[in-house]
KEROTI-304314 format. One record per residue: residue in one letter; residue number from 1; chain; x, y, z of N, C-alpha, C in turn. Coordinates in Angstrom, 2 decimals. Each point is the difference from the previous one (the first is absolute). Example, Ala and Ser with C-alpha at 12.3 -4.5 7.8 and 13.67 -1.06 7.14 Angstrom:
<zavex residu="A" num="1" chaine="A" n_u="13.19" n_v="-5.69" n_w="7.80" ca_u="-0.89" ca_v="1.19" ca_w="0.00" c_u="0.90" c_v="1.20" c_w="0.00"/>
<zavex residu="S" num="2" chaine="A" n_u="-0.35" n_v="1.05" n_w="-0.72" ca_u="0.82" ca_v="1.19" ca_w="0.06" c_u="-0.77" c_v="1.09" c_w="0.73"/>
//
This chain:
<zavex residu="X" num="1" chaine="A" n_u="95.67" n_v="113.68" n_w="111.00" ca_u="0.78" ca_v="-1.17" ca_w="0.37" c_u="1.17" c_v="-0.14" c_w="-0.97"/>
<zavex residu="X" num="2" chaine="A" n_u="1.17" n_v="-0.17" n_w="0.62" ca_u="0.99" ca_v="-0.58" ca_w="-1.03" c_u="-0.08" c_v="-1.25" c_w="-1.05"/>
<zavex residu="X" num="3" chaine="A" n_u="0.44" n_v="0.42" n_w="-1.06" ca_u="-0.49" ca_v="-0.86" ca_w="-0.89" c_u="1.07" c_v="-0.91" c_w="-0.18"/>
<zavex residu="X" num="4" chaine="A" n_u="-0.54" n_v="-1.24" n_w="-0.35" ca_u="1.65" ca_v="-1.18" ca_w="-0.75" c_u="-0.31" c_v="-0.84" c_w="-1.32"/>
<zavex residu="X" num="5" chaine="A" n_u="1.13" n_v="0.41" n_w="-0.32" ca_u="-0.27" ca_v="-0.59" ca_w="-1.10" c_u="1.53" c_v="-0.98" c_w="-0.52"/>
<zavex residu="X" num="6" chaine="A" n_u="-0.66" n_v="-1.10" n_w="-0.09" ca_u="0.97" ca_v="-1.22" ca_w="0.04" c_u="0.68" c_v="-0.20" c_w="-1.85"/>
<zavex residu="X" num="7" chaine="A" n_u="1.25" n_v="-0.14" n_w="0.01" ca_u="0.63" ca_v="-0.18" ca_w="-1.40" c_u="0.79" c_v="-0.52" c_w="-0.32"/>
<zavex residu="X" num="8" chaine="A" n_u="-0.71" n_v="-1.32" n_w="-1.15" ca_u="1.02" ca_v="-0.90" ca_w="-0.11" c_u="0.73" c_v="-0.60" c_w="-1.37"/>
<zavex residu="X" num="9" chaine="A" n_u="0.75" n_v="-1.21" n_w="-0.19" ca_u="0.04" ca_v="-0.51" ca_w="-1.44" c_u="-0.90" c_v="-1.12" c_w="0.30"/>
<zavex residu="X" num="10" chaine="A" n_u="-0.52" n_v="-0.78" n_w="-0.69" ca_u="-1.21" ca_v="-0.66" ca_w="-0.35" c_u="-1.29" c_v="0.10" c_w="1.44"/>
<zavex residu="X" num="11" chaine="A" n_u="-0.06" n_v="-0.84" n_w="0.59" ca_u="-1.42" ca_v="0.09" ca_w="0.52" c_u="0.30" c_v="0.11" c_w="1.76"/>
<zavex residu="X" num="12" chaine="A" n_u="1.38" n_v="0.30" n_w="0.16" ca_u="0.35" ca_v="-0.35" ca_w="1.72" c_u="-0.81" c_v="1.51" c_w="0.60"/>
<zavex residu="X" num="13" chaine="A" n_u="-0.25" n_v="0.67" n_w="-0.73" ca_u="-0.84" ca_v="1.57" ca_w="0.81" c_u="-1.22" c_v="-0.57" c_w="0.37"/>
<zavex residu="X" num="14" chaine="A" n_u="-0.77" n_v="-0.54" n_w="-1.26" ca_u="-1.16" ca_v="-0.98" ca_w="-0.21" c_u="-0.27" c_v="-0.46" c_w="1.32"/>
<zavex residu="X" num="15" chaine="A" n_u="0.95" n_v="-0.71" n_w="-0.04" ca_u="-0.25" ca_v="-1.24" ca_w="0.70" c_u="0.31" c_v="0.24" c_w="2.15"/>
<zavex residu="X" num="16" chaine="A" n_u="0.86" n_v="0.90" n_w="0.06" ca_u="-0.16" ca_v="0.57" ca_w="1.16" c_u="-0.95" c_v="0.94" c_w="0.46"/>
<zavex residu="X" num="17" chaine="A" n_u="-0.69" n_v="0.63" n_w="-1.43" ca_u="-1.07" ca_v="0.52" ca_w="0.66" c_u="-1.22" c_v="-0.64" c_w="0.72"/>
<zavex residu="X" num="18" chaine="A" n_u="0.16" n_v="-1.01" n_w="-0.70" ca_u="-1.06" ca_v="-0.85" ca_w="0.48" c_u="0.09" c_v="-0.59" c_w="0.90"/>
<zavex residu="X" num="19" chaine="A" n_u="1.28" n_v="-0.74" n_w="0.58" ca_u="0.08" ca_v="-0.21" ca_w="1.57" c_u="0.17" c_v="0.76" c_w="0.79"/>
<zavex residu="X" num="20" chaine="A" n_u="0.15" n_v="1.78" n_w="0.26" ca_u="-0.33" ca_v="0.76" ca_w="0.81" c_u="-1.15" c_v="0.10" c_w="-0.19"/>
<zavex residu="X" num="21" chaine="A" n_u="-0.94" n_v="0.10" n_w="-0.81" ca_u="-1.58" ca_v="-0.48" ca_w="0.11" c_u="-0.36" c_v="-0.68" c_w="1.07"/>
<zavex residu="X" num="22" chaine="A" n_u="0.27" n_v="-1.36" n_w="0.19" ca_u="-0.57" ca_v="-0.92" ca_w="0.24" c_u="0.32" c_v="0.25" c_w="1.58"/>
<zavex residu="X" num="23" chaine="A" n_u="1.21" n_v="1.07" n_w="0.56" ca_u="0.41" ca_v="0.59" ca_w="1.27" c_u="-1.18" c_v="0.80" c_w="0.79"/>
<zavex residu="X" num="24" chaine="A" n_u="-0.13" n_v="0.88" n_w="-1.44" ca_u="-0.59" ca_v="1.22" ca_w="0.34" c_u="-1.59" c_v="-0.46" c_w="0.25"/>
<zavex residu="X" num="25" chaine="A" n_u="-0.01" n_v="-0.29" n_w="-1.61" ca_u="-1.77" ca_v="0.03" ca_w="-0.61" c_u="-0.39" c_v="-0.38" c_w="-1.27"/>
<zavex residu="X" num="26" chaine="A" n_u="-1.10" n_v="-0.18" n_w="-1.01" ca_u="0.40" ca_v="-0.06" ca_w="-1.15" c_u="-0.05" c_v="1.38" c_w="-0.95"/>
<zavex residu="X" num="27" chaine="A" n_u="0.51" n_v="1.25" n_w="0.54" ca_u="-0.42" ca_v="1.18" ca_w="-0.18" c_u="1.02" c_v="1.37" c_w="0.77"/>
<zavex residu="X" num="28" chaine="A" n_u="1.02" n_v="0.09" n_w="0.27" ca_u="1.28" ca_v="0.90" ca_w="-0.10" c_u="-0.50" c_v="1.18" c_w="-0.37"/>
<zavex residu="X" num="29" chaine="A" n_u="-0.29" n_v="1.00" n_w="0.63" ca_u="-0.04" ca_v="1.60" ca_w="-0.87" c_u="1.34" c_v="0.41" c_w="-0.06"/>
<zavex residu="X" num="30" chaine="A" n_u="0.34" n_v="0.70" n_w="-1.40" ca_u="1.35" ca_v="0.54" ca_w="-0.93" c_u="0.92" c_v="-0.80" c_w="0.72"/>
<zavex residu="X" num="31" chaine="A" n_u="-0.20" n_v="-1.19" n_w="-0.96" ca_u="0.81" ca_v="-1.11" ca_w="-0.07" c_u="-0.09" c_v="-0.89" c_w="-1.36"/>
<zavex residu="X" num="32" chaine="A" n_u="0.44" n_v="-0.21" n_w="-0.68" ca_u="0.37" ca_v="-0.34" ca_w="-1.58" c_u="1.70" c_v="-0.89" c_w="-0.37"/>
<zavex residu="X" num="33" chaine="A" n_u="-0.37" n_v="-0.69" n_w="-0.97" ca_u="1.09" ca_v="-0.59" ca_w="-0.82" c_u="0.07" c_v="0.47" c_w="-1.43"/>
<zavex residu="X" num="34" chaine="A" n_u="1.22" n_v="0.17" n_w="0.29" ca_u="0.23" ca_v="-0.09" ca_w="-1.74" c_u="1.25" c_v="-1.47" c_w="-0.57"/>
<zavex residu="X" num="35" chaine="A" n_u="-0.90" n_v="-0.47" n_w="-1.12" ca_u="1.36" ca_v="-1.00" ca_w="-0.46" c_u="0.78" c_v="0.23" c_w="-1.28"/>
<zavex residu="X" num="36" chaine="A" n_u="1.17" n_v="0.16" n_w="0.18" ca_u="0.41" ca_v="0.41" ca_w="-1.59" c_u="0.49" c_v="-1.54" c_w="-0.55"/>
<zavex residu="X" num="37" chaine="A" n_u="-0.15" n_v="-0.08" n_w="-1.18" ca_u="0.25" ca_v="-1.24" ca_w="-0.79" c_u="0.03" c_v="0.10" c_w="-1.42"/>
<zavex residu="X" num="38" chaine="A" n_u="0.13" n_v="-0.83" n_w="-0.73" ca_u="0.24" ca_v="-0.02" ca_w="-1.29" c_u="-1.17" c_v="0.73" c_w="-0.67"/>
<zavex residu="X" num="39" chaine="A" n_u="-1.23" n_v="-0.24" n_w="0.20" ca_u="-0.90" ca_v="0.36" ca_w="-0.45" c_u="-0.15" c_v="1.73" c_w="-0.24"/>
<zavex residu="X" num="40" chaine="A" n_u="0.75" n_v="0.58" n_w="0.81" ca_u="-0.31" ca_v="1.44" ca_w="0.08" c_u="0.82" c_v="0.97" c_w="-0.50"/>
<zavex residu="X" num="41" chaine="A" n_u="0.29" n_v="0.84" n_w="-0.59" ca_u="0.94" ca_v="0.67" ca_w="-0.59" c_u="0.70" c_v="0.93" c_w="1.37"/>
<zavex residu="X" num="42" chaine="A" n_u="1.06" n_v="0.91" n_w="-0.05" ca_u="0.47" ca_v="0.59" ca_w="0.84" c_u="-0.64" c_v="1.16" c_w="-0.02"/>
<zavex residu="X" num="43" chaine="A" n_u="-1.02" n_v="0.90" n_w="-0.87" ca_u="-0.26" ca_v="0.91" ca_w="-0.30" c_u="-1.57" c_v="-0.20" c_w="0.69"/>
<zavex residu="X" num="44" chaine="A" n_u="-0.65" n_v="-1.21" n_w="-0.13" ca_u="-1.17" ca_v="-0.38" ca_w="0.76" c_u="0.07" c_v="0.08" c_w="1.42"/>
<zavex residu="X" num="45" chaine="A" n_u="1.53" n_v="-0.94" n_w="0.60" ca_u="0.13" ca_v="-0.03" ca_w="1.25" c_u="-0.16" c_v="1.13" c_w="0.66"/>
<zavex residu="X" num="46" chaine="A" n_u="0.78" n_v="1.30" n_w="-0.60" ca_u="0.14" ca_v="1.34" ca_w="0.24" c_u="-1.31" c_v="0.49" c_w="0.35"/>
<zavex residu="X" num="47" chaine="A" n_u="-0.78" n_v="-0.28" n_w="-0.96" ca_u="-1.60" ca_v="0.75" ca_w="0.44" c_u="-0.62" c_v="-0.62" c_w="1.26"/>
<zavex residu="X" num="48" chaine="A" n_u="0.05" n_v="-1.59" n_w="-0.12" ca_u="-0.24" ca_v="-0.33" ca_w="0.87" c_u="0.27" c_v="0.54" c_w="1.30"/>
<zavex residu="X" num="49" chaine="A" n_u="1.49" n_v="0.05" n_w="0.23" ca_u="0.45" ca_v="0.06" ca_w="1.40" c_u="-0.54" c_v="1.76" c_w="0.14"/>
<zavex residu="X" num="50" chaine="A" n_u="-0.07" n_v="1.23" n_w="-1.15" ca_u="-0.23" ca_v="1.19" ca_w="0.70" c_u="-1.81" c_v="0.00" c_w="0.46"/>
<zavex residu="X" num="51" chaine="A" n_u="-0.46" n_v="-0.87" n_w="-1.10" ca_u="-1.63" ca_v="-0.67" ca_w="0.53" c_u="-0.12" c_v="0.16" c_w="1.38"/>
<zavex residu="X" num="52" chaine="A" n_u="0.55" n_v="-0.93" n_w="0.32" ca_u="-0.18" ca_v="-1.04" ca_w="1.15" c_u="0.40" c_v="0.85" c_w="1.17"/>
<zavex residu="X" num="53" chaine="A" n_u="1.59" n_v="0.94" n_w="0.07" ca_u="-0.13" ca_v="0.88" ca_w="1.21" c_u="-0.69" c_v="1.13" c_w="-0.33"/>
<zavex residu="X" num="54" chaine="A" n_u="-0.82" n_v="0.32" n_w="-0.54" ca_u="-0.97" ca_v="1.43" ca_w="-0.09" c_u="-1.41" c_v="-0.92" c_w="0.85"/>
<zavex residu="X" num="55" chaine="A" n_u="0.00" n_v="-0.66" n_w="-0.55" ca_u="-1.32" ca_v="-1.36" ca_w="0.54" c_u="0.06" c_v="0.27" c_w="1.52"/>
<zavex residu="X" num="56" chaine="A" n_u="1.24" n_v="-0.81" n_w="0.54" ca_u="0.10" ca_v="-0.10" ca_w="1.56" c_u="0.56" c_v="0.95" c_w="0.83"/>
<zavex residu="X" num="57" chaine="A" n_u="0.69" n_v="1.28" n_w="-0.50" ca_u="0.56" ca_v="1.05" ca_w="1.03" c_u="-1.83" c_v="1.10" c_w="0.02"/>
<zavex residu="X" num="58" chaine="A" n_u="-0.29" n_v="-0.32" n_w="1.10" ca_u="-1.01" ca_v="1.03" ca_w="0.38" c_u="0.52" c_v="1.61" c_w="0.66"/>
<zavex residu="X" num="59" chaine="A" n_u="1.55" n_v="-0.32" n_w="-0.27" ca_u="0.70" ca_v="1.49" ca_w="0.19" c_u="0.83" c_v="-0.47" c_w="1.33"/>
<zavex residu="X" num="60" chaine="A" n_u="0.07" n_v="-1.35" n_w="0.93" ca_u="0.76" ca_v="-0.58" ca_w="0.86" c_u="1.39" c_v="-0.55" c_w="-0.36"/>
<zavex residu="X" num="61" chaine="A" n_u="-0.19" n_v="-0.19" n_w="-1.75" ca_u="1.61" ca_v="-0.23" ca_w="0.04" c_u="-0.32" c_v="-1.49" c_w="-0.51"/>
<zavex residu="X" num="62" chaine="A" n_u="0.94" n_v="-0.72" n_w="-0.84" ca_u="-0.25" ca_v="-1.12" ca_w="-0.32" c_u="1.45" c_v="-0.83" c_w="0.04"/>
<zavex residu="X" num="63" chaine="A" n_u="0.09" n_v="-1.58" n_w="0.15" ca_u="1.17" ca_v="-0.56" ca_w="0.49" c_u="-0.13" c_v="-1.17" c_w="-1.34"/>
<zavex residu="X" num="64" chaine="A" n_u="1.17" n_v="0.32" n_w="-0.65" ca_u="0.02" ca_v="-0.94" ca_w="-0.89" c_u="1.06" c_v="-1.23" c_w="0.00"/>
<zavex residu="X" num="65" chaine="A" n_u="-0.57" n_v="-1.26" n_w="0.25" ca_u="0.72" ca_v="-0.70" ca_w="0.58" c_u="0.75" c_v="-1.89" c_w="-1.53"/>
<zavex residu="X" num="66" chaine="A" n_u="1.19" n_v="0.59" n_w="-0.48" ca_u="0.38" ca_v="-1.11" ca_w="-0.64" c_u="0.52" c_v="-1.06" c_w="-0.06"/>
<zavex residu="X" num="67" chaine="A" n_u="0.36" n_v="-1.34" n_w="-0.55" ca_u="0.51" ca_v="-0.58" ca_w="-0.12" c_u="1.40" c_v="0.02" c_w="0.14"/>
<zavex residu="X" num="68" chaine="A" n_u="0.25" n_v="0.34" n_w="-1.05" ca_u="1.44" ca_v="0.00" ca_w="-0.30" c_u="0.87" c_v="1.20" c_w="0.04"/>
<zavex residu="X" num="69" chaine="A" n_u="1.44" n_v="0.77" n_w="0.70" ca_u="0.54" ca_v="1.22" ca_w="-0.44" c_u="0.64" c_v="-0.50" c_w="-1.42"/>
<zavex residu="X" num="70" chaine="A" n_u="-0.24" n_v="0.90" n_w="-0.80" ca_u="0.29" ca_v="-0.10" ca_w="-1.16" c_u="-0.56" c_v="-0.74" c_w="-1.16"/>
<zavex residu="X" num="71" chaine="A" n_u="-1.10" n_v="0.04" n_w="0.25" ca_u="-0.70" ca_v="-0.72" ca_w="-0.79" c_u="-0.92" c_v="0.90" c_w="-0.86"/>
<zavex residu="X" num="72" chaine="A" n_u="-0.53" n_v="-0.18" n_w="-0.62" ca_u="-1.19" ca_v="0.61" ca_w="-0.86" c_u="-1.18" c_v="0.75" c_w="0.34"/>
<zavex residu="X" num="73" chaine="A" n_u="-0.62" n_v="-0.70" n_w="1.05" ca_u="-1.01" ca_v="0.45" ca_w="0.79" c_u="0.53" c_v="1.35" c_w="0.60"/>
<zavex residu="X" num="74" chaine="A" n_u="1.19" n_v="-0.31" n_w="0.60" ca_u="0.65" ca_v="1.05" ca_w="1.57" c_u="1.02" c_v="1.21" c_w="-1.30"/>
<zavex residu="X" num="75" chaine="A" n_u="-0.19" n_v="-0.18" n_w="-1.15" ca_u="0.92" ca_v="0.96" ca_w="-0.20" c_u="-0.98" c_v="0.75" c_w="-1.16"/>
<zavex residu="X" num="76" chaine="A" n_u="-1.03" n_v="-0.67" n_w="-0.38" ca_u="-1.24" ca_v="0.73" ca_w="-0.68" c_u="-0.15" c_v="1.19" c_w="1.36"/>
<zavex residu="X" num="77" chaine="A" n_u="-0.38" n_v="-0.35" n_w="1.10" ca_u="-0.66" ca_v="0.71" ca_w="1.25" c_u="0.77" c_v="1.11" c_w="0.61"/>
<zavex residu="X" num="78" chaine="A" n_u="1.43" n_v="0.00" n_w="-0.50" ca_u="0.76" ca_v="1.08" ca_w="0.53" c_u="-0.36" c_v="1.49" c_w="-0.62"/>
<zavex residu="X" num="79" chaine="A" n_u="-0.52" n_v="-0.04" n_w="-1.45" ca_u="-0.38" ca_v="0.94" ca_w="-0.22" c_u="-0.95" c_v="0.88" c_w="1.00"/>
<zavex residu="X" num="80" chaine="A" n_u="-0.91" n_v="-0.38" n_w="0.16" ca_u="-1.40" ca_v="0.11" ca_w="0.88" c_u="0.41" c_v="0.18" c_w="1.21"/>
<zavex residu="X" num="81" chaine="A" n_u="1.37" n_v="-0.19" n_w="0.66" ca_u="0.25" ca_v="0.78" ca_w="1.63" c_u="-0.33" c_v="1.52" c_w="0.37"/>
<zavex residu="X" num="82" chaine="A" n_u="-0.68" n_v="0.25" n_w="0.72" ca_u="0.33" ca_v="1.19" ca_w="0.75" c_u="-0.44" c_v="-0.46" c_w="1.62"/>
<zavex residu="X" num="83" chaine="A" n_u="-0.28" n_v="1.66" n_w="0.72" ca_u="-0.43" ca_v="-0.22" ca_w="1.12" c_u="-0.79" c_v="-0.72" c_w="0.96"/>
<zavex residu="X" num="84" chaine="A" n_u="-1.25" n_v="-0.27" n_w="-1.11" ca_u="-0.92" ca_v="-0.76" ca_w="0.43" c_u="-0.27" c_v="-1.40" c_w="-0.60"/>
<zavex residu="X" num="85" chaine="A" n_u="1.40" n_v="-0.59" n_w="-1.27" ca_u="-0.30" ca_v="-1.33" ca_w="-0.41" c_u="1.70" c_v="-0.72" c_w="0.36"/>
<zavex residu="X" num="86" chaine="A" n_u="0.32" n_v="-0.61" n_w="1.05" ca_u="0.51" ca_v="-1.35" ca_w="0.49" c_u="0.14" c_v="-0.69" c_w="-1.40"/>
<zavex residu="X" num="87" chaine="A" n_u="1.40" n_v="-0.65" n_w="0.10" ca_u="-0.01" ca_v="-1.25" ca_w="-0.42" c_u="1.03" c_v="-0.88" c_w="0.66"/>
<zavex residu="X" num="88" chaine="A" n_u="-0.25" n_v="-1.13" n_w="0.18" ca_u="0.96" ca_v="-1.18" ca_w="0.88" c_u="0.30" c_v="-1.48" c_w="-1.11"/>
<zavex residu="X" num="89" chaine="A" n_u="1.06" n_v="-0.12" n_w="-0.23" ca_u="0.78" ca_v="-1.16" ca_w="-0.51" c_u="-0.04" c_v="-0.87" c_w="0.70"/>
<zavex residu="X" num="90" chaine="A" n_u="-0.28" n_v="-1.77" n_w="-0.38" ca_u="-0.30" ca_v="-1.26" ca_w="1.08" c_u="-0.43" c_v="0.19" c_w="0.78"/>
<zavex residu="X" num="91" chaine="A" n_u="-1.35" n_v="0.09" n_w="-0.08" ca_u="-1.15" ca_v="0.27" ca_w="1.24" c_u="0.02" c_v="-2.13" c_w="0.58"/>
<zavex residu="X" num="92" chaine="A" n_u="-0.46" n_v="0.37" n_w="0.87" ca_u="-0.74" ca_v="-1.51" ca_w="0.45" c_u="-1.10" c_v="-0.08" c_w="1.01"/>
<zavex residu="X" num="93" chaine="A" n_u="0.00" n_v="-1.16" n_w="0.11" ca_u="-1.90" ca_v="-0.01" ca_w="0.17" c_u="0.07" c_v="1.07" c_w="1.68"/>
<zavex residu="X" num="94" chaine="A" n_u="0.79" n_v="-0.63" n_w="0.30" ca_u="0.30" ca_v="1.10" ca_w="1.56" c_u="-0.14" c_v="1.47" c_w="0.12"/>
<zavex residu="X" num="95" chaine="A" n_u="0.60" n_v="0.30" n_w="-1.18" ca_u="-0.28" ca_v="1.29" ca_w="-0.48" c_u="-1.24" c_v="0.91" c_w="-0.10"/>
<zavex residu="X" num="96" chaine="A" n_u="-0.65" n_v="-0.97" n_w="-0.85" ca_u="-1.06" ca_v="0.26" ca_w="-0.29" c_u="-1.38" c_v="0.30" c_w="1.07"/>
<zavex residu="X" num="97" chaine="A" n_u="-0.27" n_v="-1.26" n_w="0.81" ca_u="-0.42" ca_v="-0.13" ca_w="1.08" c_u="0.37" c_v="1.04" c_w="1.26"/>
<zavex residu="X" num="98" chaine="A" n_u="1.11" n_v="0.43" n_w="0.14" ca_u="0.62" ca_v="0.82" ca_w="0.60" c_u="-0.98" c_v="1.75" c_w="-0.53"/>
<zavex residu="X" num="99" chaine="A" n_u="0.39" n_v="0.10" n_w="-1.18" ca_u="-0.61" ca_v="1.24" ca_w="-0.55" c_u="-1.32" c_v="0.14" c_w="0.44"/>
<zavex residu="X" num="100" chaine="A" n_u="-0.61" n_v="-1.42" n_w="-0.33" ca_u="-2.15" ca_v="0.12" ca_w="-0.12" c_u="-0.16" c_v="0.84" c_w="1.04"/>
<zavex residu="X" num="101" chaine="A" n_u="0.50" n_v="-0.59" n_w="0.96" ca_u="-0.01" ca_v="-0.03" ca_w="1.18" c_u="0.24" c_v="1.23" c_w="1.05"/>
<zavex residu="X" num="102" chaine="A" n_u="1.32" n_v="0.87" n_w="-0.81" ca_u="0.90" ca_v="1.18" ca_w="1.18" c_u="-1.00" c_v="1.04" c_w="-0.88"/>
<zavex residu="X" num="103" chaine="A" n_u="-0.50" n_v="0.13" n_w="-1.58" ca_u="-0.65" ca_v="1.02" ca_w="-0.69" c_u="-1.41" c_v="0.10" c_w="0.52"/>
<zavex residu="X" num="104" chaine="A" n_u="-0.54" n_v="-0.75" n_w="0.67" ca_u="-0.99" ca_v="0.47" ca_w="0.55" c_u="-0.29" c_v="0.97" c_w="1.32"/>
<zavex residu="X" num="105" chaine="A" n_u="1.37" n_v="0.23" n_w="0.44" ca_u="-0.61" ca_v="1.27" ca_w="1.35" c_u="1.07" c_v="1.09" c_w="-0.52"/>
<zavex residu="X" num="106" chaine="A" n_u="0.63" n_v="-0.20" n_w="-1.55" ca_u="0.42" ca_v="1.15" ca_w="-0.64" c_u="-0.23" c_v="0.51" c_w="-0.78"/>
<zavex residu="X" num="107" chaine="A" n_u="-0.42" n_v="1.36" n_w="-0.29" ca_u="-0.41" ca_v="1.35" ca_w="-0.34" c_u="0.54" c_v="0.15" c_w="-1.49"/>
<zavex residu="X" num="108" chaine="A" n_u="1.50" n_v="-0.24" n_w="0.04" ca_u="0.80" ca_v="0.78" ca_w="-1.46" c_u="1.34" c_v="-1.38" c_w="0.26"/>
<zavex residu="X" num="109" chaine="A" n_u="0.03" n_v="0.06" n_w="-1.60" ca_u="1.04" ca_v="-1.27" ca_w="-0.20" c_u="1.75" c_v="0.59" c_w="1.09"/>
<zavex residu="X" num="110" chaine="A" n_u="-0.32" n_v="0.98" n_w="-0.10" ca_u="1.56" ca_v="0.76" ca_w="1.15" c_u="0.00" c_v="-0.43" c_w="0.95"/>
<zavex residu="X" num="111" chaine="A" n_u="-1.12" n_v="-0.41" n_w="0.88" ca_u="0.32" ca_v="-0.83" ca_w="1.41" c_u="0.58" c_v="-0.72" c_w="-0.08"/>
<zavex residu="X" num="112" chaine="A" n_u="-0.32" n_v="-0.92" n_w="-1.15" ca_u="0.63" ca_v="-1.90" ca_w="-0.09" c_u="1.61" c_v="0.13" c_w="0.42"/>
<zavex residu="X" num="113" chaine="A" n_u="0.73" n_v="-0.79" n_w="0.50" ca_u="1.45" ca_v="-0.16" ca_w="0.38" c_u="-0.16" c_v="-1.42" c_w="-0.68"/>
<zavex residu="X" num="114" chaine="A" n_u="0.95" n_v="0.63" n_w="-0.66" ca_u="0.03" ca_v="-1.28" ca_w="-1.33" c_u="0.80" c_v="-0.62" c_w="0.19"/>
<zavex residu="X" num="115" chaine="A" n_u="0.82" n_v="0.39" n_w="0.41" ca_u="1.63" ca_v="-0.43" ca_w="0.18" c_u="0.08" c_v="-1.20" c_w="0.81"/>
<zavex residu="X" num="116" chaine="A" n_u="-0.76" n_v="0.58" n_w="1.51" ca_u="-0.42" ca_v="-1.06" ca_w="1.12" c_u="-0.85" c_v="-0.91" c_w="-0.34"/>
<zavex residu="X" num="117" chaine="A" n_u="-0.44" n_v="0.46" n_w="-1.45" ca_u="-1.22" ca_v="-1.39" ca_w="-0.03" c_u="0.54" c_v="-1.11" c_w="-0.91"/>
<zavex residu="X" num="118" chaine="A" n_u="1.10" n_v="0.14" n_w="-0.59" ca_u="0.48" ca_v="-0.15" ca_w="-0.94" c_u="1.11" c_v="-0.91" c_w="0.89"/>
<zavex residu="X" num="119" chaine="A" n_u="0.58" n_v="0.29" n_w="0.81" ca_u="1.10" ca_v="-0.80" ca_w="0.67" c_u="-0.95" c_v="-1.00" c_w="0.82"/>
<zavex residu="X" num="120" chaine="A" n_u="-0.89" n_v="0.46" n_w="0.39" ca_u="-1.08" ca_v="-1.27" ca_w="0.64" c_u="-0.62" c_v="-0.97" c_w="-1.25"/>
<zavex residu="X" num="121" chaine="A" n_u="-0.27" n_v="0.50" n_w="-1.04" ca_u="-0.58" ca_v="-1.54" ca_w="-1.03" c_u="1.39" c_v="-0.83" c_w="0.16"/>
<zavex residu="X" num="122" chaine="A" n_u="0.91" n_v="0.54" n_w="-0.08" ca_u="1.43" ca_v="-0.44" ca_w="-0.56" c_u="0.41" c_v="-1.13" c_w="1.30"/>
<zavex residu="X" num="123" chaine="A" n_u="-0.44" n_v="0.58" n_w="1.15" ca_u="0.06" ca_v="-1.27" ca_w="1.22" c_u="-1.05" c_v="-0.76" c_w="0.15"/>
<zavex residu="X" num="124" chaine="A" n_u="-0.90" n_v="-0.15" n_w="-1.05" ca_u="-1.03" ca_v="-0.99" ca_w="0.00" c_u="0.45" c_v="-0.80" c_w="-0.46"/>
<zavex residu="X" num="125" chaine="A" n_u="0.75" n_v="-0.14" n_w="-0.94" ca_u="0.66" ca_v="-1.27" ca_w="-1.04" c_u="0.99" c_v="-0.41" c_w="1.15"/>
<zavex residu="X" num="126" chaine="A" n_u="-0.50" n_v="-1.58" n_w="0.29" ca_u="0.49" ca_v="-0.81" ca_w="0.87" c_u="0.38" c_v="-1.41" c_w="-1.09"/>
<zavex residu="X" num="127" chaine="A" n_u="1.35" n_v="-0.31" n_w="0.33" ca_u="0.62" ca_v="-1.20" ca_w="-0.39" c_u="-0.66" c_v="-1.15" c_w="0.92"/>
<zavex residu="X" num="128" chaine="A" n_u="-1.31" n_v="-0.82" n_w="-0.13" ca_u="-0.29" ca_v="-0.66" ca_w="0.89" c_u="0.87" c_v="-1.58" c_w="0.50"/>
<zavex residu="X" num="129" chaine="A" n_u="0.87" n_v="-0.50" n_w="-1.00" ca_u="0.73" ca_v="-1.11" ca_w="0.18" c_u="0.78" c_v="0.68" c_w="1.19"/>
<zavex residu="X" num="130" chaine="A" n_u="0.50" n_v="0.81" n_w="-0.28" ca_u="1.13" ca_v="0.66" ca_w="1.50" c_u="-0.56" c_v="0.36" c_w="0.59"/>
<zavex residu="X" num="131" chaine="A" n_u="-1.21" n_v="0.21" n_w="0.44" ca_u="-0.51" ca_v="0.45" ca_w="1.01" c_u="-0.09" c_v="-1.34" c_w="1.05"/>
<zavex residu="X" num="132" chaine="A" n_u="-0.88" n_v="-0.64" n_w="-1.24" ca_u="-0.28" ca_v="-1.63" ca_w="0.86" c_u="1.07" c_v="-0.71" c_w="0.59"/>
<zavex residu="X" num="133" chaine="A" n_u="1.42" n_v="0.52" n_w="-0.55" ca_u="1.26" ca_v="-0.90" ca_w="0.83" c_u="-0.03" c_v="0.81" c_w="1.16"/>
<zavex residu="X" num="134" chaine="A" n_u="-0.31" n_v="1.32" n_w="0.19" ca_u="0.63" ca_v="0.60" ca_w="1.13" c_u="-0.77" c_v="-0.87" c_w="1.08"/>
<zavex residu="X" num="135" chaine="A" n_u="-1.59" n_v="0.18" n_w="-0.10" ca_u="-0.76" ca_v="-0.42" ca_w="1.21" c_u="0.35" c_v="-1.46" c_w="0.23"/>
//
């Protein structure tokens, strides 16, 4: 199964993991957070994050999904790209949900069309005040 692994600055990985939980189950296979914060050195984070995708790629490929482009988390993780490890800048919860979801009747992280999935979280974010004037 494709693995994900969520990455953030303080606890927003945390904390979305846990409401795709509450979607899914209380129990996600290769599915994980990592939070970087004051507490952790950059040299810790590092182990962490190569930890964590050896943990969840069962050889399907793993999707590493961050917070911020340019941030700490997403530019620790660039090292660690190749064929089979993804990474995506401003994930959102759409995103996410989107992934649980399309990685289960796929084989190897190469199927995913990221691109398309990626322009679809992006039309989830609805301005609801303007919506409500239209109707």
């Amino acid at each position: 199964m494709i693995g994900i692994l969520l990455i953030s600055h303080g606890n927003f990985s945390v904390g979305i993991k846990n409401s795709a939980e509450m979607f899914f189950s209380n129990s996600i296979d290769a599915f994980d957070a990592i939070a970087y914060n004051e507490n952790i050195s950059l040299e810790q984070f590092d182990e962490l994050l190569k930890n964590k995708i050896q943990e969840l790629d069962d050889g399907s490929g793993i999707v590493i999904l961050g917070d911020l482009a340019g941030g700490t988390p997403i530019n620790r993780s660039i090292s660690l790209l190749n064929d089979d490890v993804y990474l995506i800048a401003g994930f959102n919860f759409n995103l996410l949900i989107d992934l649980l979801i399309k990685r289960k009747v796929l084989s190897h992280i190469s199927e995913l069309n990221l691109h398309d999935m990626i322009e679809e979280a992006k039309s989830g974010m609805i301005f609801i005040n303007e919506l409500l004037e239209v109707l």
